[in-house]
C-alpha positions in Angstrom: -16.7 18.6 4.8 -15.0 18.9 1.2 -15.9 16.1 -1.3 -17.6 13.6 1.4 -14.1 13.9 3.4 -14.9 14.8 7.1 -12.3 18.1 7.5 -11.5 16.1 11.2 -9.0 13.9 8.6 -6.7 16.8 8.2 -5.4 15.5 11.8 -4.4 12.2 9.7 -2.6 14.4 7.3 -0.9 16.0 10.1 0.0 12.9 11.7 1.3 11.5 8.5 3.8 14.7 7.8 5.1 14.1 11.2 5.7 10.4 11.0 7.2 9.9 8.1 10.2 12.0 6.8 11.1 12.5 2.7 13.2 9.3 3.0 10.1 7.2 4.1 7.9 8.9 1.9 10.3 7.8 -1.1 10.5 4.7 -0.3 6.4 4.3 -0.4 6.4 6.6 -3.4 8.2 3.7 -5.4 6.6 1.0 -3.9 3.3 2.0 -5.2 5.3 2.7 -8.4 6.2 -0.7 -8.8 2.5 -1.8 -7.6 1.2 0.6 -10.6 3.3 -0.2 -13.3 2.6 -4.2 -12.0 -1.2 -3.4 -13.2 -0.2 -2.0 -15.9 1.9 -4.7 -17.4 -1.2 -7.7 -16.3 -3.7 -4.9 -18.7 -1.2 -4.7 -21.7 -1.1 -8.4 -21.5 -4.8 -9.3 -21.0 -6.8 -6.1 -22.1 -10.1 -5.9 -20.7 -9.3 -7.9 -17.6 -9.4 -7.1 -13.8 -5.7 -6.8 -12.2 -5.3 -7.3 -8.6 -8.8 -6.9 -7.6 -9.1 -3.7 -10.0 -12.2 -3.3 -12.2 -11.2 -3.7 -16.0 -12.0 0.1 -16.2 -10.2 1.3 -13.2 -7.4 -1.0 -14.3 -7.2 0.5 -18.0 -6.8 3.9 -16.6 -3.9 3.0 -14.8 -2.4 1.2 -17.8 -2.9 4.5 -20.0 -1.0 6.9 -17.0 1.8 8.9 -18.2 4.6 9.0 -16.2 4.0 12.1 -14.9 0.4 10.5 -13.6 2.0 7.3 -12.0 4.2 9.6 -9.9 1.2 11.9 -8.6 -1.1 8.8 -8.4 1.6 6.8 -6.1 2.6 10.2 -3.9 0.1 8.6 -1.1 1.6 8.8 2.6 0.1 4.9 2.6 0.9 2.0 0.2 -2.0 1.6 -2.9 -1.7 -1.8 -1.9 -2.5 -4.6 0.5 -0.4 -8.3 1.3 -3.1 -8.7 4.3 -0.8 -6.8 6.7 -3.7 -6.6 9.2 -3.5 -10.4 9.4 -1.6 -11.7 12.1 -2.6 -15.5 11.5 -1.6 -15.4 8.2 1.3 -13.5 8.6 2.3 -16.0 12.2 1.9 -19.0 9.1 4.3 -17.0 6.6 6.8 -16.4 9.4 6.7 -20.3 10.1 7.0 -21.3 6.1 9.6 -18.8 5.2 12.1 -20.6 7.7 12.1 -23.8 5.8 14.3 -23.4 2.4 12.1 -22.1 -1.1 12.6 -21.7 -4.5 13.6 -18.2 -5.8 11.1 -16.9 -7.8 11.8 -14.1 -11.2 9.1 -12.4 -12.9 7.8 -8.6 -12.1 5.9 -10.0 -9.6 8.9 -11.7 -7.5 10.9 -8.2 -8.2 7.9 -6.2 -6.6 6.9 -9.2 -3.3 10.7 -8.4 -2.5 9.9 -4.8 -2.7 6.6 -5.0 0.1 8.2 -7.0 2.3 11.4 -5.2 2.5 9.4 -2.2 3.1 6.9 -3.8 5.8 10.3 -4.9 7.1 12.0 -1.6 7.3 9.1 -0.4 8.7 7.9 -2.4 11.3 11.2 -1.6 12.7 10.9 1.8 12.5 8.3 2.3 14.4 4.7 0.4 14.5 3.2 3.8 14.1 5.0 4.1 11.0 3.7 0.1 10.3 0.4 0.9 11.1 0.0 4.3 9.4 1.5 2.9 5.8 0.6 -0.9 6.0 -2.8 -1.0 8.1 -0.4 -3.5 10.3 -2.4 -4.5 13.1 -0.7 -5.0 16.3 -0.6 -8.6 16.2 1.0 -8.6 12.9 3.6 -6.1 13.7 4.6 -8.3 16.5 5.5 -11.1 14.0 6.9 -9.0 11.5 9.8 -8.0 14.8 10.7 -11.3 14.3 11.4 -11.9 11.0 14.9 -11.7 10.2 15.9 -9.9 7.2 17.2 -13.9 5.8 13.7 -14.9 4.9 12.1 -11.9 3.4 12.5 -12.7 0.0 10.4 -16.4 0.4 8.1 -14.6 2.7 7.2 -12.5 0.0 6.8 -15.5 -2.5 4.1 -16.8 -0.3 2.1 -13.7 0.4 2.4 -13.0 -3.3 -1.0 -14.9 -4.3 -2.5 -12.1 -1.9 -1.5 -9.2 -3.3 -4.3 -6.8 -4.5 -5.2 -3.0 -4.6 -5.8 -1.0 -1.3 -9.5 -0.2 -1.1 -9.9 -1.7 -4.6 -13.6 -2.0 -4.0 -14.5 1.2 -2.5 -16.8 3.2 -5.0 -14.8 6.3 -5.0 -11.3 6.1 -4.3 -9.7 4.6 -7.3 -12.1 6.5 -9.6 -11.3 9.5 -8.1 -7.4 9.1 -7.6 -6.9 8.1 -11.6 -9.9 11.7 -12.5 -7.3 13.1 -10.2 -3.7 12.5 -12.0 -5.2 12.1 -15.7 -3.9 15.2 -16.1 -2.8 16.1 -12.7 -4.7 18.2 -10.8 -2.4 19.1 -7.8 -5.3 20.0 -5.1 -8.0 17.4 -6.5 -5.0 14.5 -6.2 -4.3 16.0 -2.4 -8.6 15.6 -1.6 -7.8 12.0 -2.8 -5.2 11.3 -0.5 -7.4 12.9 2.3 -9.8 10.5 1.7 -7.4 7.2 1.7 -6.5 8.6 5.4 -10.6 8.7 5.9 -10.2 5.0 5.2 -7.4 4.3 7.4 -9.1 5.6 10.1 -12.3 3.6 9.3 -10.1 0.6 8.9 -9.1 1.4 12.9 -5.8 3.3 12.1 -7.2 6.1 13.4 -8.4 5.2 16.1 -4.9 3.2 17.5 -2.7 6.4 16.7 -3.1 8.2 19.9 -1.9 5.3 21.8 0.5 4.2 19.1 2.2 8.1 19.1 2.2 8.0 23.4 
């Protein structure tokens, strides 16, 4: 065990290298990009206030990340944040609603709903491996998510906007220890981090549905 990460986890890491090729991992790279850089701007314009269910400390440290630092910090193999992709209710409800016509929204926070959902969406048809691995997707929700065509992903991300917050934004350690990580970058420290999001994955139940998911 390194750092309270069980060394059984490295089969995560493994499983996350073979899923996902450079492409994908781009693609979550600058999604969590966009996620970071979204705290950062709701900090600069209320200092001292919690962003997307970040502690006002853990959120101040990722408004002060250099570049360099957001790009190490977001280089997960999992998105840093969560539209309740395990929910298949809600998601069935947001499939419904995003038929009927909605009003385009602007803002950074439009720019980056557009950015989830199109990557959920790419995705999900991918593989639900891939779905479940990067999103936490259940089974259920990944179903839906089939059937959403690609015309209603931008007002299916205006309604599960209001539910965006941080991945594991609660958990005592994994924020903390991400941000210690990347502020400066510490290459092997950062990769402990990322060992321990899969921990959480596969406390979550990700784990334990990859076997059948990789059959």
């Amino acid at each position: 065990m390194v750092d309270g990460i069980h060394d059984g986890v490295d089969g995560g890491a493994y499983l996350a290298e073979a899923v996902l090729d450079p492409g994908a991992l781009e693609s979550i790279r600058e999604a969590n990009i966009a996620f970071l850089e979204l705290v950062a701007g709701l900090v600069r314009r209320r200092p001292g206030s919690p962003a997307y269910g970040l502690g006002p400390r853990t959120a101040g440290a990722v408004a002060r990340l250099d570049a360099l630092g957001l790009r190490a910090a977001a280089s997960c193999p999992y998105t840093l944040f969560d539209l309740r992709f395990d929910d298949a209710a809600f998601w069935d409800g947001v499939a419904r609603a995003a038929r009927a016509p909605g009003p385009g929204l602007l803002g950074d926070e439009a720019t980056f709903g557009r950015t989830a959902v199109f990557l959920a969406w790419h995705l999900a048809r991918s593989s639900e491996l891939k779905a479940a691995l990067v999103l936490g997707m259940s089974a259920k929700a990944y179903r839906t998510w089939l059937g959403l065509p690609l015309a209603v992903l931008d007002h299916a991300g205006s309604l599960a906007l209001p539910t965006l917050s941080a991945r594991w934004g609660s958990h005592p350690r994994f924020w903390p220890r991400l941000l210690e990580a990347v502020s400066p970058v510490d290459a092997v420290r950062a990769g402990t981090v990322r060992q321990l999001g899969l921990q959480l994955l596969a406390a979550d139940g990700i784990g334990k549905r990859a076997p059948d998911l990789a059959s």
